[in-house]
N, C-alpha and C positions, 0 to 999 in steps of 0.2 A: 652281872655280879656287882656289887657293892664297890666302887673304884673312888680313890680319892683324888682332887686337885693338888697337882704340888709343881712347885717352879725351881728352874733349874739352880745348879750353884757353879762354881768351880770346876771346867773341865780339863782334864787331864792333856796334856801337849802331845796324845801320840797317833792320833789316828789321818790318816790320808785320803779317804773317801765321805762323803758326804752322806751322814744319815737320813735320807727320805724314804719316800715308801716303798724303794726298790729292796730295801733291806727287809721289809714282812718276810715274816716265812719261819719256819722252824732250824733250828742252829744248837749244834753239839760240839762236844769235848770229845775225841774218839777214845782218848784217855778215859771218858767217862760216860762212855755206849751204857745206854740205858736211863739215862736222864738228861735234859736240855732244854731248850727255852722256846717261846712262842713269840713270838715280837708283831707288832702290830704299828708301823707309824703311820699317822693320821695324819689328812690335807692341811691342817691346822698346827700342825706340827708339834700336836701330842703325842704322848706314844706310850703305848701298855705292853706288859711283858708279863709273861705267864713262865714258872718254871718248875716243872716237875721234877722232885726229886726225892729223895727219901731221910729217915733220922736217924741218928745214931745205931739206932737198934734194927734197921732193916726195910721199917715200916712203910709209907708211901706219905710222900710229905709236899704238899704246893705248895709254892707264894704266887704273888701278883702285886704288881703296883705299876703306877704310872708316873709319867715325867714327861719334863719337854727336851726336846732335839734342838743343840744348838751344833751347829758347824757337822763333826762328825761323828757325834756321842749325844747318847740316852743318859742322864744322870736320872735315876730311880733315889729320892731321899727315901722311901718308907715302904720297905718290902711287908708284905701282910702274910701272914699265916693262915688259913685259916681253919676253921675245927669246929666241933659241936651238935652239929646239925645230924638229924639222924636220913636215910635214903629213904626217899621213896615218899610213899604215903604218910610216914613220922613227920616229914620235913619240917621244921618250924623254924622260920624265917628270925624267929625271935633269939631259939636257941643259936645261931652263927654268932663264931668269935670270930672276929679278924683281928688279930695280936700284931703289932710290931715284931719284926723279925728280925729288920735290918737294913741296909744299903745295897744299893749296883750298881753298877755304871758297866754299859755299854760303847765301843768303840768298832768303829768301823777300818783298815787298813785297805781292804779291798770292796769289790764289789758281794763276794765269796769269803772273806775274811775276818771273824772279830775276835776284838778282847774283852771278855766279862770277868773284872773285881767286882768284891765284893767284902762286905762284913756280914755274918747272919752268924746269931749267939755270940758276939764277943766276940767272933774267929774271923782274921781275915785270910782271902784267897782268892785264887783266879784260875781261868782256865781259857784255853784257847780255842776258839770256835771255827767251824766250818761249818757251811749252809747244807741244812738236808736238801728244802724245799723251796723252788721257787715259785712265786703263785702268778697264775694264768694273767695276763696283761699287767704285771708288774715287772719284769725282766728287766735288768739293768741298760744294757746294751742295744736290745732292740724290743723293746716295750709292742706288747701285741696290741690288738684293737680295743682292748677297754678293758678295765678289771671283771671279776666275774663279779656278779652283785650276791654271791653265796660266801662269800670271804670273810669275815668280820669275828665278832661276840657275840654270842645270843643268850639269851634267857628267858625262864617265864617269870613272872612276877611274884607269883604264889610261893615260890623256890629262890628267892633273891637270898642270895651266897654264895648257890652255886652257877654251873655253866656251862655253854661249849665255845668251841673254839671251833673254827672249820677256814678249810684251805684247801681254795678250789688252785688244781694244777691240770696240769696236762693230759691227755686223753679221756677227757671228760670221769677222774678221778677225785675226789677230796682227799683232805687226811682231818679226820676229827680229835678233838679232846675233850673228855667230859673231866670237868674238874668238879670232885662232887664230895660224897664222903661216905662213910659203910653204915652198916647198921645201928655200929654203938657210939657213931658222933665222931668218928678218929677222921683225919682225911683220908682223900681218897681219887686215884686218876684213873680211869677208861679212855682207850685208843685204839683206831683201827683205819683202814683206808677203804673209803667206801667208792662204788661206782653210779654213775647216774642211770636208773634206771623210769623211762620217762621222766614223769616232774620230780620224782623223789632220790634221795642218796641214798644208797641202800650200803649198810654194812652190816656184812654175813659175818665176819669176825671179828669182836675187838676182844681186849687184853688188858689182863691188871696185871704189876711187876709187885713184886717184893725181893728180899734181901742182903739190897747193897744198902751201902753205910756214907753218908754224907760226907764229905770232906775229904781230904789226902787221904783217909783209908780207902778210898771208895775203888773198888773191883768191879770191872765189868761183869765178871766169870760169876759173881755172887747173885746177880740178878736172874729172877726166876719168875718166869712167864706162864699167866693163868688162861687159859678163854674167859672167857667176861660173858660175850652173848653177843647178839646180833640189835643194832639202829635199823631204825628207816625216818630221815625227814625230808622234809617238802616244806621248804622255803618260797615266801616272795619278797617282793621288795623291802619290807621293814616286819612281818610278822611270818611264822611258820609253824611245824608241828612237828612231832617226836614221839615214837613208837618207839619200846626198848622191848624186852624178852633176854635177861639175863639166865646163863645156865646155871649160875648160882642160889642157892635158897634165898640166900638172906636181899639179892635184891628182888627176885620179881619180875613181873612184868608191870610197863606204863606207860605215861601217857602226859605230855608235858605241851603246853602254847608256848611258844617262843615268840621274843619278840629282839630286833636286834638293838646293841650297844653301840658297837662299831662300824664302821665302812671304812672298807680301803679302796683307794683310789676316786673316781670317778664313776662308778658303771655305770651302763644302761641298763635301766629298771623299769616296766611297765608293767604293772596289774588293774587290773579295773576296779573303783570303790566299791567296797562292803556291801551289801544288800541292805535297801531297809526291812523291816519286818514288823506288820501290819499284823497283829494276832487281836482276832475280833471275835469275841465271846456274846454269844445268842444266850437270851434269860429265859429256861425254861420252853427251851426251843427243840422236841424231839424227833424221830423220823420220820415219825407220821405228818408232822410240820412241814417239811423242804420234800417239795416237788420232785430233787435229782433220785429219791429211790423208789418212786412209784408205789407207794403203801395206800395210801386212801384215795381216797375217790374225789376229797374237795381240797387241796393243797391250795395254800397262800398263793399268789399269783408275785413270783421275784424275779423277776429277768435278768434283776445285775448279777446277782447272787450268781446264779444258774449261768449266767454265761462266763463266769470264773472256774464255777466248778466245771463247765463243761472244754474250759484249754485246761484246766487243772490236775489232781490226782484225785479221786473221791474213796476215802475208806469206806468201808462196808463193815469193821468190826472195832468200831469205837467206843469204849468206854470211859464212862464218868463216873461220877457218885451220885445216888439217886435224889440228890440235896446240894445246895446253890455253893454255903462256903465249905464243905471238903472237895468239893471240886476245884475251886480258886485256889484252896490252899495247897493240893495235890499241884496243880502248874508251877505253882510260885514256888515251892522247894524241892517237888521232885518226889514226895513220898506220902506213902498210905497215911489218910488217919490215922493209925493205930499208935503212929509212929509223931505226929505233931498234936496229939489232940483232939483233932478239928474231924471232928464225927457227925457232928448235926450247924442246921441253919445258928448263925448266931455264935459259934464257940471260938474264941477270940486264939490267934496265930499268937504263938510266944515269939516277941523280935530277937529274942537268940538263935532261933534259926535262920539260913544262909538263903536269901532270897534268890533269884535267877537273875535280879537287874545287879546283886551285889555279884555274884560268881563272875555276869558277863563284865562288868568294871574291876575285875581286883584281877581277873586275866589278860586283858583287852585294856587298861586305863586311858580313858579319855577316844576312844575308838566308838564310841556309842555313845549319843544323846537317850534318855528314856524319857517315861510319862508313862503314866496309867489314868487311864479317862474313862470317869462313867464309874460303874456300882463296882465295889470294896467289899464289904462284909464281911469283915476278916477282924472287925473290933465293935466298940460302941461309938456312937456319937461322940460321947464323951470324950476319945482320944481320938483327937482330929487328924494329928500328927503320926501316928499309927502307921499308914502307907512310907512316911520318910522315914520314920525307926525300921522300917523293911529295908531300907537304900534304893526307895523310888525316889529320883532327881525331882518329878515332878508329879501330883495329884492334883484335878478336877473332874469334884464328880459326886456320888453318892455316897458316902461313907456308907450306912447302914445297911439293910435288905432289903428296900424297896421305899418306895413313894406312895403316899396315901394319894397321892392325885397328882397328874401325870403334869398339870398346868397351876400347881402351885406345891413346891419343894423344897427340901433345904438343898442346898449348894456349897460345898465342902472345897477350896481353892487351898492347897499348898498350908493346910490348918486354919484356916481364916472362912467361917461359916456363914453365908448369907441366902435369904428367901429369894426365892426366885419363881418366876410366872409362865417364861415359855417352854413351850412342849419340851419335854425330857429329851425324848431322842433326836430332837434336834438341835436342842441345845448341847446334846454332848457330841453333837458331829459337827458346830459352828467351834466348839472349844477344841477339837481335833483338827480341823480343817487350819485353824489359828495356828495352832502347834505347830503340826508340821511346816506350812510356810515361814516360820522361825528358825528352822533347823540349818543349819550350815555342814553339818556334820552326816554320817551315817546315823538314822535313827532306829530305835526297838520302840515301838506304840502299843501299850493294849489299850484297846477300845472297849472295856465291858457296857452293853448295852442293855439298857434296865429291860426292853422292850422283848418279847410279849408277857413280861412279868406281870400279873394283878396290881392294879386294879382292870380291869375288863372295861373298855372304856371306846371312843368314835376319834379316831386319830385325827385332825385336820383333814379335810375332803381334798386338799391337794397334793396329798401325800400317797393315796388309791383311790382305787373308779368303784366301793361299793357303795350302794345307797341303804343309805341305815339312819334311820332316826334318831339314833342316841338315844333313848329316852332310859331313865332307870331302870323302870319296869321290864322295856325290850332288852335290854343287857343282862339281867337278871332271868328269862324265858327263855334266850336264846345267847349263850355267850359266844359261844363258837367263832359268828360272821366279826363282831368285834376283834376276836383273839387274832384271827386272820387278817385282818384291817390293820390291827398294830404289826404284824409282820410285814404285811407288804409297806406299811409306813417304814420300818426298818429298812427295807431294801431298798425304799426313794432315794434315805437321806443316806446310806451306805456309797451308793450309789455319785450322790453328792462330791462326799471328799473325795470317791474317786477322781472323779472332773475336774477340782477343788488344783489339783498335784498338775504339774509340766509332763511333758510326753518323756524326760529324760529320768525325771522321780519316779513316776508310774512303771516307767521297765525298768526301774533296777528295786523296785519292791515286791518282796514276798508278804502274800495273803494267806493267813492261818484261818482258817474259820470253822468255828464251834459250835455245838450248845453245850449248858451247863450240864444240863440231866433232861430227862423227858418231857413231855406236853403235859400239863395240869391236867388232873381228873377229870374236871369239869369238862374239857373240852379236846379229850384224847379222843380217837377216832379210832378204825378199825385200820389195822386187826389188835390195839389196843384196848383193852377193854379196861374203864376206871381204876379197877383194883390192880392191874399191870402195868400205871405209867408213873409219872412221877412220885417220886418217895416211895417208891417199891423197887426191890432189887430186881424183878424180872426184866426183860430184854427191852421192856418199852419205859421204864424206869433211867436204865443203865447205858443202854444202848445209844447212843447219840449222832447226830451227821458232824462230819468233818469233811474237809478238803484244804489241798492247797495250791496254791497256784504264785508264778513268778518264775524268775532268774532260777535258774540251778534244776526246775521241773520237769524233765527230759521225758517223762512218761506223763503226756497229755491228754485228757481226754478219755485216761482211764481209770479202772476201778483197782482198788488194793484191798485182800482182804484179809491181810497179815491182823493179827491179833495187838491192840492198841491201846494202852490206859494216858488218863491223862497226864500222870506222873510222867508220863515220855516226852511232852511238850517241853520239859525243862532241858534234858542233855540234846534235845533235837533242835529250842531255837535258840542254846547257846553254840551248838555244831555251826548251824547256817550260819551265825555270827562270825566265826572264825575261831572257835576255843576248840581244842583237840581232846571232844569228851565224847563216850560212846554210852558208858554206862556210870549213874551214879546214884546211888542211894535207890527209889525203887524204880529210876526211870531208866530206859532203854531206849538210845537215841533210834530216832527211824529215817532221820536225814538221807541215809543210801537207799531208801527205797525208791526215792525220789529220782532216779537216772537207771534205777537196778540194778546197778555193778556194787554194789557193796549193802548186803544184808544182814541186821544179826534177828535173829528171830525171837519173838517174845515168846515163852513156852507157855503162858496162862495169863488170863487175866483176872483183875481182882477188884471188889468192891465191897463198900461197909456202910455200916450206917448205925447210931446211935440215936433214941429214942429217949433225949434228958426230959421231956416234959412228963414221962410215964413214974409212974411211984409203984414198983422201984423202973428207973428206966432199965432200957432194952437195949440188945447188942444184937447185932445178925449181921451175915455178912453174906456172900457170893462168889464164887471162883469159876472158871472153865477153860481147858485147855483146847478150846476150837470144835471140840468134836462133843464133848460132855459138859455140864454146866450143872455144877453144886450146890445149892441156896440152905444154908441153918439159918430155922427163925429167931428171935427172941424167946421162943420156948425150948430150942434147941431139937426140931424138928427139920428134917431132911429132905429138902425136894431135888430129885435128877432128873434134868431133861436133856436128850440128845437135839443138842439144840442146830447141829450139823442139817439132820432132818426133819425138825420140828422148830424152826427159827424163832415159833412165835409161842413156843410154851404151853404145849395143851393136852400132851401125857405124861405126866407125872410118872416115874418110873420105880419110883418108892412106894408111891401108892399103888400100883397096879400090881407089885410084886415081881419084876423083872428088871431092877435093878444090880449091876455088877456088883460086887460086893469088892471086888479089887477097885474098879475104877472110884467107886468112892473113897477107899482106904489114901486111895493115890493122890487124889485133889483133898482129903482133910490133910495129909501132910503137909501138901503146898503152905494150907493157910498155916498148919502148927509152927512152919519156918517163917511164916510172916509175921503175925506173930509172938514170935520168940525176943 
């Protein structure tokens, strides 16, 4: 939450105990059961106070403010209000008011005993305290083995105004506070005591009050206790996460990254550093390309590749767009075409939309280094700067859609555009290999790799064992051996930065790896046939290789063939990062497939694709929910294939006359909600 600095004044001559952090803990008025204080003293001899309680009219009213501890007293000069902010998914950090409210002062007599005055409106008052709670290695008298390191304030960043409070105690118990606010901006407290269950706090119950009335009128008997709804978090050392499911309408359920304010005490804390995460996007690289799912007969020859995928997890039902930038632009914000634009090669990303580097920085700040290296395509030449109006920290690489010649290009650094000579894909694996050895921090890398992207060309001979002439003529007869040559050159210099990283970087990095959309026409193989691979929405179009492999990949070695768009890349490598997102906008994280104890299921997949070069252009799209697969053309023509038993698309179900007339009713709705 929002706390200000403020230094002590004049303390009152009446306390007999020493304020340190024996006094944390929650502290009431019994005269005034149903409201009371949070106190939090810091090693530094800060100290924040949080106090629940209500206004005139009944309603649920917080402050908080901070001071320094001098002798045996908290002077608080500026109690804060605060208000505005609406719950939940409204939240706007912008709308929080924090009002002046007033004065406090805290005093200690005992170890179990204080006095809190106050001013708040005009009015002054006091009240006499006694300790609810004392928290686990903070006890006066005989101090346990360490504070618990779940103790403190926490918040997400996205939500800065409001917060929790937690207080780990005895029998491996908390008591939480969420200080927050309701639907129409008014404030607002949830409380409950939760139990540890494994790594997480689990609270089955918490509780909203309403009304009692602030000041000498205030009745305990008037306060009146709601269910609220049930927490679960899972805290480590400085970040956590927050599960809610209110019984109430108006809050919901959700989903919050915490990260903490405060520490009390001392604890002991060990978690292991963040994962890096290595997401390295293949150009034009489909299944008939990568060796792992046995489809043709002459696959690229990639050993690094393949011996990743094979500790790895290997999808089996991944989808792309059957075109280069709605593919990128699906990863980078999470959502369909339909919905940013970006339908065809070439259609420029609006930077009002919320990239994936900006999500993982505005939850996580300063918890992640980023970079995007290598092919962009998400604007023109013309706007260099484009990638950093997204909230990429760093760009080098391609801006546009490709390279007219793999050994002389333009080179796009952080806006700053220069020609450049050597091999593309190794020059964008010397500029990665750079990178990362700069990094000090946890880092996110995408690595887009122009490579096997056209032009069809004889990679440096030390990069693969075929022997090929080069010549124009032979590339132009036979593209094929070429196309396959720039892939296994991709897997050399892939391969490379592997090597490139310490044995300590290398196991704690997660490997995402892709293609964009299918193998070019020219040199689709079977059971791909021309008209079925790239830039067509059929299965050798759309369909693409994926795996991942690293830290957290508990299912090795295997196949997954849960249903996968690329829009799921986004809530899945801000998950691995550490932000507490499962679902957002049209991606579906798939993070728990990865261990198999936590699954949510994608129920269809979906693909589009826009035709701006045609007069008038064309729309069509594709949908399938695993077992059926829907395609409308541009002319608004229907093809079903049960693509469960016909993987590769070759009875048409509409055409033969034995299509269901429900199951298509059921996949046009899919797309009529997409959309909408």
């Amino acid at each position: 939450m929002v706390l200000l600095q403020v230094s002590a004044g004049v303390v009152p001559a009446v306390a007999q105990a020493t304020a340190d952090v024996s006094k944390s803990g929650a502290w009431y008025d019994p005269a005034h059961d149903g409201e009371g204080f949070l106190v939090e003293i810091l090693a530094d001899g800060n100290a924040v106070v949080y106090w629940f309680t209500y206004d005139e009219a009944g309603n649920q009213r917080w402050f908080t403010g901070t001071g320094e501890t001098i002798g045996s007293g908290i002077e608080i000069k500026q109690l804060l209000a605060g208000s505005g902010a609406k719950f939940g998914d409204q939240f706007d950090p912008g709308d929080v008011v924090l009002a002046a409210a007033g004065t406090l002062f805290l005093s200690w007599s005992t170890c179990d005993n204080s006095l809190a005055t106050y001013t708040v409106d005009g009015v002054d008052g006091s009240q006499e305290l006694i300790r609810i709670t004392t928290l686990v290695g903070l006890e006066c008298d005989s101090p346990g083995p360490g504070a618990s390191p779940v103790s403190g304030s926490w918040f997400d960043h996205t939500h800065n105004g409001e917060g929790l409070v937690i207080q780990a105690l005895d029998d491996y118990q908390s008591l939480v506070y969420w200080f927050s606010y309701d639907d129409l901006g008014y404030p607002a407290w949830f409380f409950g005591v939760g139990s540890l269950d494994g790594e997480a706090i689990i609270v089955d119950e918490t509780f909203v009050t309403s009304g009692a009335s602030f000041g000498e009128g205030f009745e305990p008997a008037d306060v009146q206790v709601t269910p609220w709804g049930s927490l679960a978090i899972e805290l480590g050392c400085e970040t956590g996460k927050l599960d809610y499911a209110s019984d109430l309408e108006a809050y919901g359920m959700g989903k919050q990254t915490l990260s903490r304010i405060t520490k009390l005490g001392e604890p002991l804390c060990y978690e292991p550093d963040p994962p890096n995460i290595l997401l390295v996007i293949a150009d034009d690289l489909g299944l008939d390309s990568f060796a792992k799912y046995d489809l043709s007969e002459n696959p690229p020859h990639t050993p690094r590749l393949d011996e990743l995928a094979d500790q790895g997890l290997l999808f089996v039902n991944a989808w792309a767009n059957p075109t280069c930038s709605p593919t990128r632009a699906s990863i980078l914000t999470g959502k369909f075409g339909v919905r940013t634009g970006v339908l065809a090669p070439g259609n420029v990303l609006d930077t009002g939309e919320k990239s994936l580097h900006s999500f993982i920085s505005e939850h996580l700040p300063g918890r992640y280094s980023d970079a995007v290296i290598g092919k962009w395509h998400l604007a023109p030449n013309s706007n260099p700067d484009h990638p950093a109006d997204m909230g990429v920290s760093h760009f080098a690489g391609i801006l546009g859609g490709g390279v007219s010649s793999y050994e002389n290009w333009e080179l796009t650094v952080d806006g700053q555009q220069f020609n450049q000579t050597e091999y593309a894909t190794s020059k964008l694996v010397d500029l990665a290999v750079d990178w990362v050895a700069e990094q000090e921090t946890p880092w996110f890398l995408w690595l887009a790799l122009n490579a096997p992207h056209t032009p069809f060309h004889l990679p440096p001979t030390e990069l693969h064992d075929r022997v090929l002439s080069g010549s124009a003529q032979d590339i132009e007869d036979n593209p094929l051996p070429y196309y396959l040559a720039s892939v296994e050159a991709m897997d050399t210099e892939f391969g490379r930065l592997l090597d490139s990283m310490d044995q300590e970087t290398r196991e704690n990095t997660i490997v995402i790896f892709i293609g964009d959309n299918g193998t070019p026409n020219q040199v689709a193989q079977d059971p791909f046939s021309r008209r079925k691979a790239k830039g067509s929405l059929y299965q050798g179009g759309v369909q693409v290789p994926m795996f991942i492999y690293g830290p957290g990949v508990e299912r090795r070695g295997q196949q997954e063939s849960a249903l996968t768009n690329t829009t799921d890349l986004f809530p899945t490598i801000a998950s691995l990062a550490g932000v507490n997102v499962s679902v957002i906008n049209d991606g579906i994280s798939f993070a728990g497939l990865l261990d198999g104890e936590h699954e949510i299921a994608r129920p269809y997949q979906y693909s589009e694709q826009i035709d701006d070069r045609a007069d008038p252009e064309f729309y069509e799209w594709t949908v399938s929910d695993g077992d059926y697969k829907l395609i409308e053309s541009e002319l608004g023509d229907l093809e079903l294939y049960r693509v469960s038993i016909d993987p590769f698309e070759a009875d048409d179900l509409v055409a033969n006359g034995t299509a269901p007339v429900d199951i298509i009713n059921d996949l046009q709705l899919v797309v009529e909600l997409i959309q909408k």
